[in-house]
Structure formats: C-alpha cells, structure tokens
C-alpha positions as CSV (number, residue, x, y, z in Angstrom):
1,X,0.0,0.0,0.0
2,X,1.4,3.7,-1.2
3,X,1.6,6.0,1.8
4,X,1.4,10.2,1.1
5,X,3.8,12.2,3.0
6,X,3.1,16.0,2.3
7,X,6.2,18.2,2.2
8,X,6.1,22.0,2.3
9,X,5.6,23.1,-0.9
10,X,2.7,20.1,-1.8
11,X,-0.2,21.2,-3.8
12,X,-3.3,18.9,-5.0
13,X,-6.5,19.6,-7.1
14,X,-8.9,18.4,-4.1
15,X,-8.0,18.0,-0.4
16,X,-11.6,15.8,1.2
17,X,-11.0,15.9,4.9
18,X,-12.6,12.5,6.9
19,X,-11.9,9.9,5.4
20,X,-15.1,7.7,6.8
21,X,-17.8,6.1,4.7
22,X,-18.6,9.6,3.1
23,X,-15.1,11.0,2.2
24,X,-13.7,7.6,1.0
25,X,-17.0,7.5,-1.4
26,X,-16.7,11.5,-2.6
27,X,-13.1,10.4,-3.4
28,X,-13.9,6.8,-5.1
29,X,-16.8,8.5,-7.7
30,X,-14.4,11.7,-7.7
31,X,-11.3,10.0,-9.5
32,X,-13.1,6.7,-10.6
33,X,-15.2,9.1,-12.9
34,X,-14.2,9.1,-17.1
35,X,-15.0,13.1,-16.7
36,X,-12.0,13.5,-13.9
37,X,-8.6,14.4,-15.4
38,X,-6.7,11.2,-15.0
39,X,-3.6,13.3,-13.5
40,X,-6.2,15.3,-11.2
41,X,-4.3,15.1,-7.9
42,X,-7.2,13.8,-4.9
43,X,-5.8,13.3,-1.2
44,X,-7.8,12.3,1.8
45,X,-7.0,13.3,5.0
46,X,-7.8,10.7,7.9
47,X,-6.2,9.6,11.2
48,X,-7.2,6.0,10.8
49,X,-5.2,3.7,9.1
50,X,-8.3,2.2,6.3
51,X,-10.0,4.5,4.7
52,X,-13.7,4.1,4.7
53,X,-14.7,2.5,7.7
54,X,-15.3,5.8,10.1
55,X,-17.0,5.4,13.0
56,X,-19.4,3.4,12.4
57,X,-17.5,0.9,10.1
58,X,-14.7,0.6,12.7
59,X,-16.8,-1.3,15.7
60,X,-15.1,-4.4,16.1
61,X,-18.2,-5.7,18.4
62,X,-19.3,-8.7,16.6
63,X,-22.9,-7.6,18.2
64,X,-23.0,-4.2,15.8
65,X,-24.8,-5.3,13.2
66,X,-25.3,-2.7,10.1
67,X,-29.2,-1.8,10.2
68,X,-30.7,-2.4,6.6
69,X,-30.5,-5.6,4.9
70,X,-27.2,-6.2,3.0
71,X,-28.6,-5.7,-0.7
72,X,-29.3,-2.0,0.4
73,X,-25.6,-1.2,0.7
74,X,-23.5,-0.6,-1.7
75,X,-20.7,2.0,-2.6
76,X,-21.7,1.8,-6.3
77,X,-25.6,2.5,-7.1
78,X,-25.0,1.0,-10.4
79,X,-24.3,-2.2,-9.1
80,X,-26.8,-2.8,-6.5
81,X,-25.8,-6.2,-5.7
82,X,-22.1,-5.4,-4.8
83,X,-21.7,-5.5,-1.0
84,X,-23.9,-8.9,-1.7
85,X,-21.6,-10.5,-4.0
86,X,-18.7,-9.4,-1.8
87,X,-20.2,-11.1,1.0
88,X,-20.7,-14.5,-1.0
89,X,-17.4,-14.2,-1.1
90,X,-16.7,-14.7,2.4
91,X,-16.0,-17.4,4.2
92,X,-19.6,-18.7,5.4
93,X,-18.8,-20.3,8.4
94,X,-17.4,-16.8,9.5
95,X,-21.0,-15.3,11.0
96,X,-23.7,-18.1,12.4
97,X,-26.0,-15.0,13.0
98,X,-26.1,-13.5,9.7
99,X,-29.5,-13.6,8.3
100,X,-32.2,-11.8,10.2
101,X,-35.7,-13.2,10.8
102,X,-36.6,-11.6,7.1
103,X,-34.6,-14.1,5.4
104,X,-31.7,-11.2,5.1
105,X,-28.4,-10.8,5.4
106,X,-27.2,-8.6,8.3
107,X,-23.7,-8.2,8.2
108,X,-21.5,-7.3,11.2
109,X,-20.5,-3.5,10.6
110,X,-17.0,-4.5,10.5
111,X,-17.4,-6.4,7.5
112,X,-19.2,-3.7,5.3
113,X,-15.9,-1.8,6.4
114,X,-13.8,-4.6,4.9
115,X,-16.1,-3.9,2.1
116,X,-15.3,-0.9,1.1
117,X,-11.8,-0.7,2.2
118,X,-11.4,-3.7,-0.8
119,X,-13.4,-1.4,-3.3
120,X,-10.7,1.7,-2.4
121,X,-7.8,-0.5,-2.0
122,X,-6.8,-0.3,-6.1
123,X,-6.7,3.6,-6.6
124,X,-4.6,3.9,-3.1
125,X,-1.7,1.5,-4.7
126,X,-1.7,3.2,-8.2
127,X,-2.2,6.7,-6.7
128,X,-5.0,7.5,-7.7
129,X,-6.3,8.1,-4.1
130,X,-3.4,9.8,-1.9
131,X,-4.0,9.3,2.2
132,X,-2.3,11.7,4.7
133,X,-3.2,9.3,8.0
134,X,-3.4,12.5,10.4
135,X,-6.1,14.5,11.6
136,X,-6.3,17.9,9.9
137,X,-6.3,20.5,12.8
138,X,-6.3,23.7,11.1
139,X,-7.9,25.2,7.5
140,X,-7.8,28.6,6.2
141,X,-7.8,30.0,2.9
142,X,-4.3,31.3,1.5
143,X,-3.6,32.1,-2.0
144,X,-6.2,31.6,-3.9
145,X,-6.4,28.1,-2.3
146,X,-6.4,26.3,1.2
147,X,-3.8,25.7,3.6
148,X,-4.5,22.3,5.6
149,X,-2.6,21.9,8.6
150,X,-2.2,18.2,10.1
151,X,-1.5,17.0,13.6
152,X,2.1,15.4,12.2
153,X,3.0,19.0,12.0
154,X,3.1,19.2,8.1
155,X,1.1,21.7,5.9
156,X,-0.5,20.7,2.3
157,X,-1.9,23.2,-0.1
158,X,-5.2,22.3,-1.9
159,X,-7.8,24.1,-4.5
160,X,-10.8,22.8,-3.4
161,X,-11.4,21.0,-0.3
162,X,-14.3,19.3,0.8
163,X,-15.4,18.7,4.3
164,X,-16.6,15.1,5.1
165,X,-16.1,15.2,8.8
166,X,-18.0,13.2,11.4
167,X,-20.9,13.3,13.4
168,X,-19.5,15.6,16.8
169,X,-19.9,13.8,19.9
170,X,-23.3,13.5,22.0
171,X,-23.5,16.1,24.8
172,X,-23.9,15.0,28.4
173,X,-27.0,16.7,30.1
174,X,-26.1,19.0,32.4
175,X,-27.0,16.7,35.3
176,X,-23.9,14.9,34.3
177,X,-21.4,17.4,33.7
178,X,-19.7,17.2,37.6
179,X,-18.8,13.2,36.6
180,X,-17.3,13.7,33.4
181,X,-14.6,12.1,34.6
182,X,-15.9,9.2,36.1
183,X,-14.8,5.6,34.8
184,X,-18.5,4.1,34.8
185,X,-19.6,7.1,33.0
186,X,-19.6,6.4,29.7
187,X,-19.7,9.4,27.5
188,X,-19.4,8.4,24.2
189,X,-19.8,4.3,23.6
190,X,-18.7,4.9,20.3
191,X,-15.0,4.7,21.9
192,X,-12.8,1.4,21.3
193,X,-13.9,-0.8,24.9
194,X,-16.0,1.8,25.9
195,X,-17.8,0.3,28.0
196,X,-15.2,-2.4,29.0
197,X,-15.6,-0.6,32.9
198,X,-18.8,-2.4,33.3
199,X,-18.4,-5.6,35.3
200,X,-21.7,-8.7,34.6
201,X,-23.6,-7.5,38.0
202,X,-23.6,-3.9,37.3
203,X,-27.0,-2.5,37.3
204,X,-26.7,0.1,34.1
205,X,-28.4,3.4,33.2
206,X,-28.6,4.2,29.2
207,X,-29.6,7.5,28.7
208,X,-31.5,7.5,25.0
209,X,-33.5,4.8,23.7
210,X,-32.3,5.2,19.8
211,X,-30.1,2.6,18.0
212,X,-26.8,3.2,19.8
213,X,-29.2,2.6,23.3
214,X,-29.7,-1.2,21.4
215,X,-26.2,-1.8,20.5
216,X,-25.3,-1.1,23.9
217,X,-27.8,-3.6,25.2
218,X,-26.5,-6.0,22.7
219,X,-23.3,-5.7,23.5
220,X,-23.6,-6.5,27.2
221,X,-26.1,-8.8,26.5
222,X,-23.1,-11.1,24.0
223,X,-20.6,-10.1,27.0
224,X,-23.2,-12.4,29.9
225,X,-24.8,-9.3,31.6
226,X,-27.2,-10.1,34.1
227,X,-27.6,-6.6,35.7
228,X,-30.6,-4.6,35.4
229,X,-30.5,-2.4,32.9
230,X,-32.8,1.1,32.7
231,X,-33.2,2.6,29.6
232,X,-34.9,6.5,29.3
233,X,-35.8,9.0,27.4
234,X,-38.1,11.9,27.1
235,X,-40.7,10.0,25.3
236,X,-39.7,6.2,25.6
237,X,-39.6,5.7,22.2
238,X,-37.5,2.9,21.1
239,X,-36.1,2.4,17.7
240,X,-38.5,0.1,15.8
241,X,-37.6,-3.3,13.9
242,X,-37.9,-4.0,10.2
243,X,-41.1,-4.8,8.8
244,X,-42.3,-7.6,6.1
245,X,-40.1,-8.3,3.0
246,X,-41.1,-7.4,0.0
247,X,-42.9,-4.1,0.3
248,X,-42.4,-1.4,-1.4
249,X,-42.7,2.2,-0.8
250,X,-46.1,3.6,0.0
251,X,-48.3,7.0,-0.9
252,X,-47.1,10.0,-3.1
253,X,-46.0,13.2,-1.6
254,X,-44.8,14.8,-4.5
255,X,-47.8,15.3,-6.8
256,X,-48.7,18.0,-4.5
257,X,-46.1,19.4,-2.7
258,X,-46.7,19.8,1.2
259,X,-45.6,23.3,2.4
260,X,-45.8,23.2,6.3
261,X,-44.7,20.7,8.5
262,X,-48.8,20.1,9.6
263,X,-49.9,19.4,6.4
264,X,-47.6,17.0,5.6
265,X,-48.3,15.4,9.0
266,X,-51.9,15.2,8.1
267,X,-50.9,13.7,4.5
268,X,-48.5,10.8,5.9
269,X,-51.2,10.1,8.4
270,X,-54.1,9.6,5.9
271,X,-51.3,7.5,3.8
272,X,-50.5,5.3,6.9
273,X,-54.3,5.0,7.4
274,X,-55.1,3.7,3.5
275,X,-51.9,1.5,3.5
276,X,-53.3,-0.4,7.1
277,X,-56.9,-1.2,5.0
278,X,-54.7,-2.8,2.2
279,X,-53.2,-4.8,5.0
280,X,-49.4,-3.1,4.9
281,X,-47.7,-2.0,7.8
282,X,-46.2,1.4,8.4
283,X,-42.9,1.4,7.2
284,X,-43.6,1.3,3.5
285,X,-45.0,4.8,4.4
286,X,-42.4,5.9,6.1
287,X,-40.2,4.5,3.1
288,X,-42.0,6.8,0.6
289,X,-41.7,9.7,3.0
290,X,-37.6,9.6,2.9
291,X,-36.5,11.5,-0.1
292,X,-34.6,14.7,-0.2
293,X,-37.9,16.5,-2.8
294,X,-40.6,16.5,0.2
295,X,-37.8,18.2,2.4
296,X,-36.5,21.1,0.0
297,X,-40.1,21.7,-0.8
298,X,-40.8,23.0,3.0
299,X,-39.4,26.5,3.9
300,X,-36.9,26.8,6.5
301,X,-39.0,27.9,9.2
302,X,-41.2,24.3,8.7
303,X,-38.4,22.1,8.1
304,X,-37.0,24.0,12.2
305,X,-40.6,22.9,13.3
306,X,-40.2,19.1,12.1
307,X,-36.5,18.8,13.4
308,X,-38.1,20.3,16.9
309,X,-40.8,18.4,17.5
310,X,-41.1,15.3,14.9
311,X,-37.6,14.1,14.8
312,X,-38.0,11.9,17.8
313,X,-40.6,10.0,16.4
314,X,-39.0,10.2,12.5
315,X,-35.9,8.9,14.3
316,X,-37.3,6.0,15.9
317,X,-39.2,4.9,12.6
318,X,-36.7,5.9,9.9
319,X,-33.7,4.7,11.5
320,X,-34.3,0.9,12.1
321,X,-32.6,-2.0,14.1
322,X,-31.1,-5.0,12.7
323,X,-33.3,-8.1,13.9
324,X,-30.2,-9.6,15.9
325,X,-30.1,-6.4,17.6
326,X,-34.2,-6.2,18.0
327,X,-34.1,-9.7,19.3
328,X,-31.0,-9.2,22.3
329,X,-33.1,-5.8,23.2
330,X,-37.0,-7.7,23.6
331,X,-35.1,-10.6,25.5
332,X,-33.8,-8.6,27.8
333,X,-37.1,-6.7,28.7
334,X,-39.4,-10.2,28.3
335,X,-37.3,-11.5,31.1
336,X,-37.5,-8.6,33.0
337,X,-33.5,-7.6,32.9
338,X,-33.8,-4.4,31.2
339,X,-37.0,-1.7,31.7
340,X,-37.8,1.7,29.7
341,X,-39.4,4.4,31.1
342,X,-40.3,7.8,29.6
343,X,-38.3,10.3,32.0
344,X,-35.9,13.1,32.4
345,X,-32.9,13.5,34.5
346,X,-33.9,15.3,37.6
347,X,-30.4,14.8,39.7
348,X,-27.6,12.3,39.8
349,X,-25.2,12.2,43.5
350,X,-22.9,9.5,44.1
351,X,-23.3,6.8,46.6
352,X,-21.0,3.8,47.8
353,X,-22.2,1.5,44.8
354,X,-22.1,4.2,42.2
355,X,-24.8,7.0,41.4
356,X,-28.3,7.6,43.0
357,X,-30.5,8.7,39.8
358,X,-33.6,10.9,40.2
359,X,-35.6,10.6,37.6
360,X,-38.9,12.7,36.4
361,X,-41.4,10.8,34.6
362,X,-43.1,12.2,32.0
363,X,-46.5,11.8,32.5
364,X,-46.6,11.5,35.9
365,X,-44.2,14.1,37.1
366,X,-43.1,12.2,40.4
367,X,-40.3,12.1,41.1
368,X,-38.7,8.7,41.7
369,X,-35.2,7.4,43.0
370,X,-32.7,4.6,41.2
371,X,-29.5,3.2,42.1
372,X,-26.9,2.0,39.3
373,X,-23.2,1.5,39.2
374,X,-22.8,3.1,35.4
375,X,-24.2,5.4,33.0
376,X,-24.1,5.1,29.7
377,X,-25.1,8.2,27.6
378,X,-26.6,7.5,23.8
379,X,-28.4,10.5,23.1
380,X,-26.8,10.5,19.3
381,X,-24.6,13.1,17.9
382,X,-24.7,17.0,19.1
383,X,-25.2,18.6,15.9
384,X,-26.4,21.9,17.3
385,X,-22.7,22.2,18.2
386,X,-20.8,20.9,15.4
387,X,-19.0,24.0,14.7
388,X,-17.5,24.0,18.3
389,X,-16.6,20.1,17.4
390,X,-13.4,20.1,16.0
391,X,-10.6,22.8,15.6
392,X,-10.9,23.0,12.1
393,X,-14.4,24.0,11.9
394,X,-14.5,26.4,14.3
395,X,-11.4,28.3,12.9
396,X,-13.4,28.1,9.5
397,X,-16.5,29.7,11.4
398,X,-14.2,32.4,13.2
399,X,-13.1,33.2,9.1
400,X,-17.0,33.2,8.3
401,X,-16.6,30.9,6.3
402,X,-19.0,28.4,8.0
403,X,-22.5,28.9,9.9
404,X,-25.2,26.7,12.1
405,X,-27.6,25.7,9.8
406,X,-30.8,27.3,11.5
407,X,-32.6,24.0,11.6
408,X,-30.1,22.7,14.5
409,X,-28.9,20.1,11.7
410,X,-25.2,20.5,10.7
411,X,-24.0,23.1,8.6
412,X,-25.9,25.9,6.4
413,X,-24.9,24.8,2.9
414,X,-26.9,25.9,-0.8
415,X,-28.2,23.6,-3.4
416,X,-24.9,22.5,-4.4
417,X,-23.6,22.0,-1.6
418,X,-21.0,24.7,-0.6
419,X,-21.7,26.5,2.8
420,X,-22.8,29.9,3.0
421,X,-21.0,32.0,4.7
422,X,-22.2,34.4,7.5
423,X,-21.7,37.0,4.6
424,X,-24.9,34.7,2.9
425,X,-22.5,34.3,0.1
426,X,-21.5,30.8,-1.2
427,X,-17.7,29.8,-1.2
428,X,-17.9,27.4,-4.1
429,X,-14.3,26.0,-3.9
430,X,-15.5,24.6,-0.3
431,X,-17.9,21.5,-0.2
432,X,-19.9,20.1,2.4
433,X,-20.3,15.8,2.0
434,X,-22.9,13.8,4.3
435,X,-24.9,14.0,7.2
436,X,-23.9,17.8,8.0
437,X,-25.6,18.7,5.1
438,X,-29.0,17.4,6.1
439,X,-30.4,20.6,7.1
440,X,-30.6,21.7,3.7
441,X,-30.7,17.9,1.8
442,X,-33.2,16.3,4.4
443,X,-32.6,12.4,4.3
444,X,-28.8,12.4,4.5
445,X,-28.2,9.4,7.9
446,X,-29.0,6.2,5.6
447,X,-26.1,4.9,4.0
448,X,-28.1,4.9,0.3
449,X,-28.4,8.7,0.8
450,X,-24.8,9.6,2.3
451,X,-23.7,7.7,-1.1
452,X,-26.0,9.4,-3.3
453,X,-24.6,12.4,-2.1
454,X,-21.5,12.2,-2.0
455,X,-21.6,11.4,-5.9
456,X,-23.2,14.6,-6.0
457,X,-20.7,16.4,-4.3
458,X,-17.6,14.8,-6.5
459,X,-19.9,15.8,-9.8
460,X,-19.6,19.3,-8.4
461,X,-16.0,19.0,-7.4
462,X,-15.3,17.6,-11.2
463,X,-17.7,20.3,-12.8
464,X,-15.7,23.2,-11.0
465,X,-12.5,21.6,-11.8
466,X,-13.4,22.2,-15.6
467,X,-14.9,25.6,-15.1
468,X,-12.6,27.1,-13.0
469,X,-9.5,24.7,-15.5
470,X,-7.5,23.8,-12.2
471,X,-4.8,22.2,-13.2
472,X,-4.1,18.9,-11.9
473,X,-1.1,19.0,-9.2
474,X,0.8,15.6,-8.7
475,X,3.9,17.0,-7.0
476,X,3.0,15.5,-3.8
477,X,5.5,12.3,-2.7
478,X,3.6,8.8,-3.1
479,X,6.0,6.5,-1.3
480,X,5.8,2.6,-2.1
C-alpha cells in the first residue's frame, strides 16, 4: 500500500478531509469518474489507518450489526448487488448469526468496512487516491487556495477541499457534567472498549432509547450481563424493527407538494391509514416519506418545526434495528432484565455503589429514585454544536466561512452544496459531503443517501474543476 507524505511546498486539485464512509465515497466517484482528469491530484485526509470504515464501520463488536438488509448497501448504485456479492465471497462459516428473521443478510458493521476498504484498495496503490493518516487540525484560505494543517505538523496546499467530517460527539446533560470524569460514566460508547468498565452484576443506566441505546444492550447482553439495565428517554420511544419483506414504498408526496410541516403530517397520516386497510404495515409509508424533494419543498422555518418536535418519532421509525439487535433488546425486557421508562434526569449524587438517579417521569411528574453502578449516555450526535466540534471548523467559522444551519442540523450549505457564509454568500471551492448537510438535503443518515450524495458532491467537485481549469497538481511524494 502507497503511503502520502506532504512536504512543504505540496499542492493537489482536491484535499476531502474524513476519510469515513462519506469521504472515501466522494473520493472513489471523484477520481473513478471518465470526466475526472486522469492526472487530477485527490488526497484524503484521515487519522485512521483504512479509509472508509469511520465510525461506524470501525466497531469491532461482533454484536453491531449494520441496520438495513445487505442488498441495500453498496458503494456503487450502479451495481446494487455489490456488498452482496462481496459477502458470498466470504467465508460462510465466518457469521452463524447472519440472516435476520426476514430471510436477510445482516452483516456485522466491521465487515461492510472490509467492504469498502477492498473497493478503495486499487486507486490507493496506483495513486489514484493519496492518504495523509493524520487529523487535519487547522484550514484557512491562502492564495487563492487552502492551507490544511495536520496533527504530524506538516502543511498541504489544496484548490478545493471538501469537508466530510464526522458526526460531533453527543453532549452530556447537564446533570452529568460534575462526573465527566468518572470511569463508569460512559460518554461516548462509540469509543474502542468503551464500556469495558462495566463488570456482569452492574446495574446500568442508558440515557437514550435510539439505536446506539440497542447496540449497547446487545453488547452487554453477548458479554453475559445479568444486571438490570434502565433505559430512558423523554418520550420512551425505542427504535423500531424491520417490517415484512417485500414491500415497497407507500403514498405519493410529490404530486402535490406539502408546504408546512402540519400538512404534511396530516398527509402521511391519511397515507399510513389507506396503507393499514390494504393490509401493509407502516414502514412502506415511512419509506416513501424519505427523499430529499418532500424536504427542499418545506421553507426553513417548517423544516425548524419538524426537526423540533417530529424528529424523535421520524428517528425511531426511519432509522431501524437490525433483527439480531431487536431480538437481544426484547429478551432482555421479556425477562424482566432491562425496563424503559419515559423520563428526564432530575439529579444524579454519588453513593457507595455508584450513582443515586432521580428521575422525572413524564407523565406522571413524580419524582422517583434509582440506584446503578454506570451510566451510559446515547443521546446521538450533538449537531447543534458541530462547529464548536473540532478545531478545524471552528477556525473556518471564526473566518465566516462556516455557519449553524438554523434547523439545529449541521452546517448551512446551498443547493450544491458549498456553505454559506455568514456573509450569505456561497464559497464554491468549499464543499460540504454527508450528514452535515442534512439541514438543507433532508434524508442524509442512511447509508443509500450519504452515497447518493456524495456522488453529488464529487460531480460538483469535477464540474468546478473544468470551469474554474484547475490544473491537476501531482507533485506530492507517493511512497511505495
């Protein structure tokens, strides 16, 4: 494998900083594109050593399962059936639990990184694909072009760069805060052996009820848990399972565009109601309600009102569970291990065992005490915060070159994906790839959508390449 080692005076056509699921697919449709000069210069810049795998494609936890049936993933929409020819491939004895209760493949998460780690590994040894493994700390226009400044201490000039950096962090509720520090509080469980501090017996709070909240319960549940575990929320709402095979997407919502967030409530309702008489279940509805049209059609001020008051329940819905997962999750509460409770943190003190939880239920609003020996927080990303996140981004907001997008998802970006800057002009050299582009995209957390647009955002990248007629830069050193 070719390494890239940036030296002072290094220069490339496009710099795509995170090299997760969405940078490593901007970069595979950028260069493996007929219309993208062949000596076009493309370097990603990521800490880990495989491009590709991220976050989420990094858990090593044989219980994290990916959420939608294998032939729904694939890094090439032309070929549909990829991933699923990639995992026939495999060894079959490798994964007793594959298929799920719908006759489908459910692949570990670490295999669809294997995946697409395979599909990048032939334009990293020719070249094609340059990868500076450090984390870009600093980026700030210079020249006419961008000065990217890594944690190895080197520098690397680029034209156009695009930002596909990860979800930020979830943020503790402030009843937390004064045991940040604590071992058995687990912050983020997306961390390597996060929660490797909790011992069998412990009885376990999870904060959230989404699908990290269910890999967590997997994950103790394939490490012989038998603590209690409490799972809450707000609302209680747990992520829902898949429904039957074979059905398709249900009720049009384009024909007549919906312009407030009511309406189109009203309109998926009636839908969910006509598709129950013809004997389907709700998720085909749900299916149909998921592209990027219904959500560019509301104004700004409705889609703020949905991502307020409807995400919770669009979450829970939208975002599904693999049936392995589902199945470890209703065990645990049909034997009586784990309960969920709609509740907020009132206060949290610690006592000899661990913490003494008060907890507000919703509907009753009674107070009521609980003792546990960990926390686990899962209340998903803090996207409100984003540009406070990571160094990078909030130098690039201090340049105003980056705003909040006003519906508390991600970044502000146009129709084409640059962000607007908090002069409201577009800098069009600058791109914005995946989920922090949702506030202005809609659907951008399922995997078919983060690919979708990220070949969006490399057809832009290529298109400006030929209007602006950057020339290709390959002076950077590719070492064997």
């Amino acid at each position: 494998m070719k390494s890239f080692s940036p030296a002072s005076s290094d220069r490339v056509s496009v710099a795509i900083i995170g090299g997760g699921f969405t940078g490593a697919a901007t970069a595979v449709h950028l260069v493996g594109s007929k219309d993208t000069p062949a000596d076009a210069s493309v370097v990603v810049v990521e800490p880990r050593s495989d491009l590709g795998r991220g976050l989420a494609y990094s858990a090593i936890d044989p219980a994290h399962r990916v959420n939608v049936p294998a032939a729904r993933m694939t890094l090439f929409p032309d070929i549909p059936d990829d991933f699923e020819t990639y995992l026939r491939d495999l060894p079959s004895e490798g994964d007793g639990d594959l298929i799920g209760h719908d006759g489908s493949p459910y692949p570990r998460r670490s295999v669809f990184g294997d995946y697409v780690s395979a599909r990048l590994r032939p334009y990293l040894q020719s070249g094609r694909i340059g990868h500076w493994q450090t984390d870009a700390v600093a980026v700030s226009q210079k020249a006419g072009s961008y000065e990217i400044i890594g944690a190895d201490g080197n520098a690397l000039l680029a034209d156009i760069v695009v930002l596909a950096v990860s979800h930020p962090p979830p943020s503790l509720p402030r009843a937390l805060v004064p045991f940040q520090n604590d071992p058995k509080l687990i912050a983020d469980f997306t961390v390597p052996d996060a929660i490797d501090a909790i011992d069998a017996a412990h009885r376990v709070l999870i904060i959230g009820n989404g699908l990290t909240a269910a890999d967590v319960v997997a994950s103790l549940k394939r490490r012989g848990h038998t603590g209690h575990i409490t799972s809450v929320s707000r609302r209680g709402l747990r992520s829902r399972g898949h429904g039957p095979a074979g059905q398709d997407p249900f009720g049009d919502f384009l024909s007549e565009p919906q312009q407030s967030a009511s309406a189109l409530l009203h309109a998926i309702r009636q839908r969910l109601r006509e598709a129950e008489a013809q004997g389907m279940t709700w998720h085909c509805v749900v299916d149909a309600v998921r592209g990027q049209e219904i959500w560019k059609n509301l104004p700004v001020a409705e889609r703020r009102r949905i991502a307020r008051h409807v995400r919770p329940f669009w979450d829970v819905h939208r975002f599904r569970v693999a049936p392995q997962v589902e199945a470890a999750v209703e065990q645990a509460i049909a034997s009586g291990q784990m309960d969920v409770r709609a509740a907020s943190l009132s206060s949290i003190t610690k006592n000899a065992a661990g913490y003494r939880v008060v907890l507000r239920p919703r509907l009753s609003g009674e107070v009521e005490g609980l003792d546990v020996d960990a926390i686990v927080v899962t209340t998903g990303p803090a996207h409100g915060g984003i540009l406070q996140s990571q160094p990078l981004l909030r130098q690039l907001e201090e340049a105003g070159l980056l705003q909040a997008c006003p519906t508390g998802l991600g970044i502000l970006v146009d129709a084409q994906s640059h962000p607007i800057s908090t002069f409201g002009e577009s800098t069009t050299s600058l791109f914005i790839a995946g989920p922090l582009a949702r506030g202005t995209f809609g659907e951008l957390m399922g995997l078919p959508q983060v690919t979708e647009h990220a070949i969006f955002v490399a057809a832009g990248v290529r298109d400006l390449m030929c209007r602006s007629k950057i020339s290709p830069h390959a002076n950077y050193a590719v070492a064997g």
